[in-house]
Structures are given as C-alpha cells and as structure tokens.
C-alpha positions as a printed NumPy array, in Angstrom:
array([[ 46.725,  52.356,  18.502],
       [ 49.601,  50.166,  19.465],
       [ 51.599,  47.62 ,  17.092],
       [ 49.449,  44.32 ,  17.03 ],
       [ 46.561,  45.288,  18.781],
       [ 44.44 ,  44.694,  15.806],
       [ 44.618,  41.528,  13.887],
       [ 44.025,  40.83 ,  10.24 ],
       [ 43.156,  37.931,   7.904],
       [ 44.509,  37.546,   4.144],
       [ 41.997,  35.39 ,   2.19 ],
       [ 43.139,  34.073,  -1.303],
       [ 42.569,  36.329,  -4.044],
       [ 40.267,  35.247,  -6.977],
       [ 42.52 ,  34.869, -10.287],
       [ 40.981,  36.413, -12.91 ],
       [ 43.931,  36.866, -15.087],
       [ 45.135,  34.315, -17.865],
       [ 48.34 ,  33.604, -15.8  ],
       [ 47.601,  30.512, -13.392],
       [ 49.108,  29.978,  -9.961],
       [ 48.996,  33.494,  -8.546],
       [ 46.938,  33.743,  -6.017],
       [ 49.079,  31.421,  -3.26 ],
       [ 52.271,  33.543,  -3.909],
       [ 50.396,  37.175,  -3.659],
       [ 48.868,  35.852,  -0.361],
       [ 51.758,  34.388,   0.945],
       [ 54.096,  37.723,   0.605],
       [ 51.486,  39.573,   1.908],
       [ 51.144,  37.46 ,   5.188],
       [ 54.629,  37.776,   5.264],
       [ 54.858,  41.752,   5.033],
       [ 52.093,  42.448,   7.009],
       [ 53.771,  39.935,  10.042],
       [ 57.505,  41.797,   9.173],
       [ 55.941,  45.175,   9.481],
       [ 54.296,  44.244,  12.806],
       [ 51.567,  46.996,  12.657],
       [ 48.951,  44.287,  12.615],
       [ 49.007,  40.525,  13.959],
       [ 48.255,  37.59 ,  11.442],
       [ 45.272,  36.019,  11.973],
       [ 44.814,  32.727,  10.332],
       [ 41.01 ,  32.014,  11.764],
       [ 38.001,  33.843,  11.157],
       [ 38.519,  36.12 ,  14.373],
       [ 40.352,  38.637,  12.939],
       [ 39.243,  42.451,  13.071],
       [ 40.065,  43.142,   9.581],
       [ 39.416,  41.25 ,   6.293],
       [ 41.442,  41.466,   3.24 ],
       [ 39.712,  40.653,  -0.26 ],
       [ 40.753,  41.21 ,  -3.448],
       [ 40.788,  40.297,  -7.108],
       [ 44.002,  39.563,  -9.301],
       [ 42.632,  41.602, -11.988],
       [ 45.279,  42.159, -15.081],
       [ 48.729,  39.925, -15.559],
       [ 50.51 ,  41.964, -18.555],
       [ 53.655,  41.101, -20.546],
       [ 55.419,  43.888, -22.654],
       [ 58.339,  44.217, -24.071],
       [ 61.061,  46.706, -23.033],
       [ 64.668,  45.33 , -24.945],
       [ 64.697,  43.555, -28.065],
       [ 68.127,  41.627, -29.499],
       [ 70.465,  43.671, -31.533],
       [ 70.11 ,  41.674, -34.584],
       [ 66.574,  41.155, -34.802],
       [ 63.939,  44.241, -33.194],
       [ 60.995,  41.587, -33.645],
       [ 62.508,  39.338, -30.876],
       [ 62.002,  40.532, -27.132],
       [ 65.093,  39.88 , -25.023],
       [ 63.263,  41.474, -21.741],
       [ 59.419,  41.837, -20.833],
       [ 58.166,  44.39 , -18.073],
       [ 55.66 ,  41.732, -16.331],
       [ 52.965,  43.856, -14.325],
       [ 49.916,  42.119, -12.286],
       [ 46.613,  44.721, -11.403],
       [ 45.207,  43.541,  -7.884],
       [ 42.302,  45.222,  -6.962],
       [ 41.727,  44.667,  -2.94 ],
       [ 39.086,  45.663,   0.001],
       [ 40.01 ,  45.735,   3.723],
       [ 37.139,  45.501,   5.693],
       [ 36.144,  45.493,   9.616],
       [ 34.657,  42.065,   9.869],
       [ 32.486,  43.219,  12.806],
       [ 30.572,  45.846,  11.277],
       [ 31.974,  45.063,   7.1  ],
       [ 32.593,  48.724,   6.911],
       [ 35.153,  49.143,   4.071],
       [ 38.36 ,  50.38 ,   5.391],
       [ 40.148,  50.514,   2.362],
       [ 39.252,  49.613,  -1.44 ],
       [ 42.536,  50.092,  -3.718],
       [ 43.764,  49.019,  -6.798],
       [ 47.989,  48.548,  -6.791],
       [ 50.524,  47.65 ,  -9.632],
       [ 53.153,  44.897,  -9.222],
       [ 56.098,  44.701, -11.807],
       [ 59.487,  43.22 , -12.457],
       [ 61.638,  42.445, -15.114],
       [ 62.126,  39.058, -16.699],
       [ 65.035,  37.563, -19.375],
       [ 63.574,  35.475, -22.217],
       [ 65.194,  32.497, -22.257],
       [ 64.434,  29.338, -24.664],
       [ 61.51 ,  28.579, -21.877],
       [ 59.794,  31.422, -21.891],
       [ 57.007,  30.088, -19.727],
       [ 59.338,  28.615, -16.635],
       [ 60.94 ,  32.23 , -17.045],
       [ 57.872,  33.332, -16.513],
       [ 57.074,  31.427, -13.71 ],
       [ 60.319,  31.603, -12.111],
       [ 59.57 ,  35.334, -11.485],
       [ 55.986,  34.887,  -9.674],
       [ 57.874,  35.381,  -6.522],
       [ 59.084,  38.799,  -7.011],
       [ 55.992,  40.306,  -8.906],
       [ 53.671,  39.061,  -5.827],
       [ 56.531,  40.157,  -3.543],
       [ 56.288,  43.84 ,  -5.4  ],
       [ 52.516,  43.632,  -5.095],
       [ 52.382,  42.769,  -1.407],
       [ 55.083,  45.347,  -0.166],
       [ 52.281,  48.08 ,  -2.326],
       [ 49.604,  46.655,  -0.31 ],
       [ 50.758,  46.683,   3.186],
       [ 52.314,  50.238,   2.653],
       [ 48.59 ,  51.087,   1.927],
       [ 47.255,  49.01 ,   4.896],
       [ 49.676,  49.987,   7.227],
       [ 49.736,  53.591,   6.801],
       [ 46.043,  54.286,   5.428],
       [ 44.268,  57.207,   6.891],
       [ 41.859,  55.005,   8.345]])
C-alpha cells in the first residue's frame, strides 16, 4: 500500500483520569505524528478509512529523587499517562488495532507544583503519541 493512500481520523479521547486538560494535547501530537510520518493522510471529516478511539485511562505521579536534606520531599516525579486506544475501519468497524501504550517524562518540583505539572502535558502526550503511531504505522494489519 502506498504512503497516504489511506486516510485516518483522531477523535478526542475520553479523560478518565483525575488530571484535566489531556485529551486536546494527546490528540493534537498524534495528528501531528501521524501527518510527519506520512504513512496515512489526516482526515479531519468523517470520511476517513480508519477511526482512532481511545480512553486516557491512568495519569500517575511517583517519585524518583528526593532533596538531600529531607527524603520525605520529592525533588523529581516520573509522570506516566495509560491510554488505552482502538483503530477501526469505519466501513466495515472491524478492529484493526486495540492497544494499551505508556507515556512518561520527568518533571522538577518547583514551589507550583501544579503549573509544573501542567507545563509538562506537552511532552507526556508527545511521548504517548510517538507510542501510538509507531503501533499504527507499523501494525501487522
């Protein structure tokens, strides 16, 4: 099958994690590595051949490096988001692929923990999305 000749549509993932404002910035970097990758052409419209789902399942914070003078207080959390996704033919809805990938970066704790947090949305759906599209793109199917 030739580069573009099939087209596929992202929808927006459901959020079922405690962490709000996900879903736009997994969808978005996966648009963006599926176009960059070229295997399949963005389809914005419902006429696509293939239909990607999915569920934004677990957002987890632990802590990997705690400050010198005190091990109760983190200094760096691991940061890992669970999406669960299905690609689907939307002629027939045969399932193509069903998959479950693992995002995660690093973030510094800083005296706003939660705009650290958020500052670093971009690179954990960035992770997620380049796990997703190698699994699109090179799937057996």
């Amino acid at each position: 099958m030739a580069a573009g000749s099939r087209s596929i549509q992202v929808n927006l993932f459901r959020n079922e994690t405690w962490e709000p404002r996900l879903s736009e910035p997994v969808a978005t970097s996966l648009r963006r590595w599926i176009q960059r990758d070229g295997t399949y052409r963005l389809a914005t419209q419902n006429d696509s051949d293939v239909v990607v789902d999915g569920v934004l399942a677990e957002y987890n914070r632990n802590g990997v490096s705690f400050q010198p003078t005190d091990v109760l207080a983190v200094r760096d959390y691991d940061i890992s988001l669970i999406v669960k996704f299905t690609a689907k033919e939307r002629a027939t809805g045969r399932v193509l692929i069903s998959s479950t990938v693992t995002g995660r970066t690093t973030v510094r704790v800083t005296a706003d923990e939660a705009s650290a947090e958020r500052q670093v949305a971009p690179l954990l759906a960035e992770d997620v999305a380049r796990r997703m599209t190698s699994l699109l793109v090179d799937g057996s199917w």
